[in-house]
C-alpha positions, 0 to 999 in steps of 0.5 A: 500500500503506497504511503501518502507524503504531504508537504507544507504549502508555506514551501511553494512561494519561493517558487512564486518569487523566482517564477515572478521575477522572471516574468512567467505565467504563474497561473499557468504554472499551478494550472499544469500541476493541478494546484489551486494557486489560492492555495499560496494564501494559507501557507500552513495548508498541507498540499501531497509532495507529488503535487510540489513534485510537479509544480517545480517540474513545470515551472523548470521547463516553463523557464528553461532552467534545468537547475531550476530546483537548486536555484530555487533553494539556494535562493531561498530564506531560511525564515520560509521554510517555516518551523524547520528553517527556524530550529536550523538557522538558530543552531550555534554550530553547523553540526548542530543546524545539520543535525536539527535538519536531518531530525526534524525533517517532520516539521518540513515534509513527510516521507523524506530521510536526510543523514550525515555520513563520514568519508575520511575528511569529507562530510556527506549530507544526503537527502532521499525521498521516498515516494513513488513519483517520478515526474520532477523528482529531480528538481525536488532534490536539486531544490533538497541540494540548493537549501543544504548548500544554502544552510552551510553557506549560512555558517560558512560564508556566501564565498564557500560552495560544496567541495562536491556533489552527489548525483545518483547514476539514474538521475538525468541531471546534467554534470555540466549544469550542477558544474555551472550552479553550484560551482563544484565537481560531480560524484556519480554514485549510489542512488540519493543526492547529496553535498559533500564539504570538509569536516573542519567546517561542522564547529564553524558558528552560524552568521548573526544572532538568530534565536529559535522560536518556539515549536508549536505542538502537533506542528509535525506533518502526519504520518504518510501511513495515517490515512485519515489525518491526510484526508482531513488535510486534502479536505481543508485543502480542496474546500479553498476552491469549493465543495469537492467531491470523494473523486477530487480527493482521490485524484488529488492524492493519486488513488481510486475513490473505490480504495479511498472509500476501503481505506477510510472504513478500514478506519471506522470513518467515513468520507462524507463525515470528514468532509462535513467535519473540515467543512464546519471547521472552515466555516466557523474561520470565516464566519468569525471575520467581519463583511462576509455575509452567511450566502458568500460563505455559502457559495465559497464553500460550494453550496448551492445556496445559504439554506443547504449549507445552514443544514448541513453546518447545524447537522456538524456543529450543533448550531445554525451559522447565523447563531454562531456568528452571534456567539463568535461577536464580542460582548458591547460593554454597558455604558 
């Protein structure tokens, strides 16, 4: 049974800044990778990593930059990168910031492994993913190999760049094209990416006075193999553009409505119920903001109409829209 493996959403406006900057057709880029680009609004979204798979594939050959991925990453600030780039940037010493990294990789993505190896002098900092997908695979870990390179420099300097990189024998990468961005030679060997620097430089201390901030709790992606948990999250991240449908979701994470159905029994749970459940929690963030009225809430949320999605908000929480809406307004103090 294939594991489901979710990424931040927070990780896809890097790719935004550099598709702008370059005056490509950014709806177009999310349009061809199945993404709702609204989803850019809501960076602590959970999107499937395929998906992120495919929008770095297609923004790299709508640019024509086969090194698009490792652009993306050597460009990106650590303080994008959310709760990880946080606990990375605030180590003291880049063994620490690298082992921060390899442990907390949960916080970032799922269904992604990072580790250290010896070699002598030498320090090799792999990255493997483990997911099926093909298409854009190789910019996911050029894009891996960019944000490592970007975390040494962080502590070694804008002047160092890797003594070398890993590339496995399958890949499709261009040695020449890893040559001509990151400045370094190519090891072709073993089947995972990764940067190769001398040992010396893990006791170097990070650039600046950066402190950690805290990890919030729960803030780690679910499990690839908690099934529930990740429908949840493709129902919060499909009710952005609407109401959808079982065959939204399963397209979305590349099963059969049939096998979600099978699976979420497994479970004890059902489809409509999740559904209903994302739905109403959706409803009540935007029935507690101001000037939006209970028939665009209605409509945003894909309802028909005002009267249906009362029903079936009253049917989850207990309560009609409107009477929460009361319940969510502060008091007016007595004069």
């Amino acid at each position: 049974m294939t594991d489901i493996n979710l990424v931040r959403a927070g990780t896809l406006l890097p790719i935004v800044e550099i598709v702008d900057q370059r005056g490509a057709d950014l709806n177009r880029i999310f349009a061809k990778s199945e993404l709702s680009i609204s989803v850019l609004l809501t960076p602590d979204l959970l999107v499937p990593l395929r998906r992120r798979f495919l929008l770095c594939e297609n923004a790299a050959r709508e640019l024509c930059d086969p090194m698009f991925g490792a652009n993306l990453g050597l460009g990106a600030d650590l303080d994008e990168l959310g709760d990880w780039g946080a606990l990375v940037a605030s180590a003291a010493t880049l063994e620490l910031a690298i082992k921060q990294g390899c442990d907390h990789l949960d916080l970032l993505q799922s269904g992604s492994v990072a580790e250290l190896k010896n070699d002598g002098p030498n320090r090799l900092w792999f990255y493997h993913v483990n997911d099926p997908t093909t298409i854009g695979r190789d910019q996911d870990a050029l894009l891996a190999i960019g944000v490592m390179t970007r975390v040494i420099k962080y502590h070694c300097g804008q002047d160092w760049w890797p003594k070398a990189v890993v590339v496995p024998n399958s890949s499709q990468v261009r040695d020449t094209d890893v040559v001509d961005t990151l400045r370094t030679t190519v090891w072709r060997t073993g089947d995972r990416f990764g940067v190769v620097f001398c040992e010396h430089l893990l006791r170097r201390c990070r650039c600046g006075t950066k402190r950690c901030r805290a990890v919030a709790p729960g803030s780690s992606i679910p499990d690839p193999t908690d099934f529930v948990s990740i429908i949840k999250h493709m129902c919060e991240l499909a009710l952005l553009d609407g109401l959808p449908t079982i065959e939204d979701i399963a397209d979305l994470i590349g099963i059969t409505p049939r096998t979600l159905q099978r699976r979420l029994k497994r479970s004890g749970r059902s489809f409509r119920n999740i559904l209903h459940e994302r739905m109403a929690s959706r409803a009540e963030t935007l029935l507690g903001e101001d000037g939006t009225s209970i028939s665009e809430i209605a409509i945003a949320l894909g309802y028909s109409d005002a009267s249906h999605f009362a029903r079936a908000f009253k049917g989850v929480r207990g309560l009609s829209p409107r009477q929460l809406r009361s319940a969510l307004a502060p008091a007016v103090p007595a004069e």
